[in-house]
N, C-alpha and C positions, 0 to 999 in steps of 0.2 A: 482165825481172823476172817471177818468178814468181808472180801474182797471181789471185785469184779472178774476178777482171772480164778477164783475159785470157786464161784458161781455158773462159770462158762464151762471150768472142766468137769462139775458135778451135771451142768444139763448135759454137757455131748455123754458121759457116762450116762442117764437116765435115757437119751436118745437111743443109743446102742441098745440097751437091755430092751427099750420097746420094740427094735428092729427086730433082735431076735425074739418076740415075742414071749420075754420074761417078765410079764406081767406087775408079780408083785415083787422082784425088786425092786423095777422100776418105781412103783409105789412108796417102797420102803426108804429109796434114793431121797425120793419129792417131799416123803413126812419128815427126813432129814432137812432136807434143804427149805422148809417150813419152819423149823425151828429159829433159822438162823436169819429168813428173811418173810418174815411174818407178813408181809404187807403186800407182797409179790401177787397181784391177782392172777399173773400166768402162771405161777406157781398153783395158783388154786384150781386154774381152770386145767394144767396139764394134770394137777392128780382127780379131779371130776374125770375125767378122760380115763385113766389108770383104772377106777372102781368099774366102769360101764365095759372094760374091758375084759375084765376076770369075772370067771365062771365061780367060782371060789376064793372071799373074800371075808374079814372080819368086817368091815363096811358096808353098807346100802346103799340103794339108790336116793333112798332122800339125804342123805349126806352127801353126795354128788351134786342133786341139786344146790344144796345148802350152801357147797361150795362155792357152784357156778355165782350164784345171790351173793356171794360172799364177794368172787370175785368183780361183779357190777357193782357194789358200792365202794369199794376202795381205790377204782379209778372210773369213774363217770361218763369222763370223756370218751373211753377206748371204745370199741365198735364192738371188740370179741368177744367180750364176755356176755351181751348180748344175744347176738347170733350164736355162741357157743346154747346157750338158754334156751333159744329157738328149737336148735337139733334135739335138745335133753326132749323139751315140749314135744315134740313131734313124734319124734320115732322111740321114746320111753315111757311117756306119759299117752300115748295116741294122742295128742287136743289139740291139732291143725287150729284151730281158733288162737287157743293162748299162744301159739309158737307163731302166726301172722304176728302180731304185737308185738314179740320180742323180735322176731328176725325185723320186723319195721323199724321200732326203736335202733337197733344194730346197724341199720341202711343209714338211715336218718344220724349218725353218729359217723360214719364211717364218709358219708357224703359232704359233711362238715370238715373230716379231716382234707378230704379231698380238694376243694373247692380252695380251704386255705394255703395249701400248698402249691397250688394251679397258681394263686394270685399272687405267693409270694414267688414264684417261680417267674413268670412274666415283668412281674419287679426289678427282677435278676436281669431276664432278658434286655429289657428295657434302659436298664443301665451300662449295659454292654452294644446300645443302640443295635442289637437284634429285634429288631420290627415284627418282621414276620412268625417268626418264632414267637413274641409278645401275644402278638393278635390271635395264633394258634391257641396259645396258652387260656386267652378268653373268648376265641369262641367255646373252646371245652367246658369251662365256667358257666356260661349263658347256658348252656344247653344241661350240664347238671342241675343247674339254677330252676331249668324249667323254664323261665322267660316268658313267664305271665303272666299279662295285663295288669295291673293291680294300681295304677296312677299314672301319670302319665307317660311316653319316651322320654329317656333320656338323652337320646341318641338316636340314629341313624345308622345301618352299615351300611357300609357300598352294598349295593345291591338291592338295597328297599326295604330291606330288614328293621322293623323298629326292635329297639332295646328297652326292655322294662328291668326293673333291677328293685326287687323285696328280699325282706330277711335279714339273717344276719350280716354278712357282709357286704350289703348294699351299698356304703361310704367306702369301702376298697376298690369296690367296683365302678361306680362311678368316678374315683378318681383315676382309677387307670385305663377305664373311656377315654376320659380328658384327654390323658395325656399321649393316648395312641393315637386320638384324634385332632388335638388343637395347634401337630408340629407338622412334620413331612409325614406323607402317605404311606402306608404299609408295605 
């Protein structure tokens, strides 16, 4: 059966075997637990990991990559498989070139998860009329954001700060300007 509590106790078993430095069990663990949850990109990206590990292997390095690739299409969104791409690029392929682009793409994914969580977190705050903690929540935002010119302010912060707000969550953020700004003071 394929279960979430049988998935947890086959990784901490794959963790173990990697501490001790058993290679291709661990391996053997992951091509098990492939089986059973095909679509698992960290599944893909822990046994990319496994191959680059052992010195002797029925495996390659281009089947690690393959993995890695494998693992960045079957969830998009995620940052790690990415950045996991970057490392393979870098320090197994040498191409510092291709590996910028992937660790970018990686940033650029990971800064999205970010940003949204920052905004729904101050949401949160905001609801529990924690102010200060809100307005923490999007200075962090603005400053991942980057906060640059790109139309006009939206805003003002104390202090003389203009606020510009592009991208994707532009409409989250200028709603939650409003509302840290159009009630009582921070």
């Amino acid at each position: 059966m394929n279960n979430i509590r049988t998935y947890k106790q086959n990784l901490a078993v794959v963790n173990r075997l990697r501490k001790a430095e058993d290679y291709a069990a661990a391996l053997a663990k992951v091509d098990a637990m492939l089986q059973s949850w095909p679509g698992n990109s960290q599944l893909h990206i822990l046994w990319a990991n496994l191959i680059q590990l052992q010195e002797n292997t029925d495996h390659d390095l281009d089947e690690a990559k393959q993995a890695i690739q494998q693992a960045i299409e079957l969830d998009k969104s995620a940052p790690n498989g990415a950045i996991e791409l970057g490392h393979f690029l870098d320090n197994v392929e040498d191409n510092p070139q291709a590996a910028i682009k992937a660790y970018a793409e990686g940033i650029s994914l990971a800064r999205d998860l970010l940003l949204d969580g920052l905004i729904g977190q101050a949401r949160s705050f905001l609801q529990l009329d924690k102010r200060k903690a809100a307005y923490a929540c999007l200075m962090e935002v603005l400053h991942l954001q980057n906060n640059k010119p790109g139309k006009s302010p939206i805003a003002e912060i104390p202090g003389g700060s203009a606020i510009y707000v592009n991208g994707p969550f532009a409409e989250q953020i200028e709603e939650l300007i409003c509302e840290l700004f159009t009630s009582r003071s921070v």
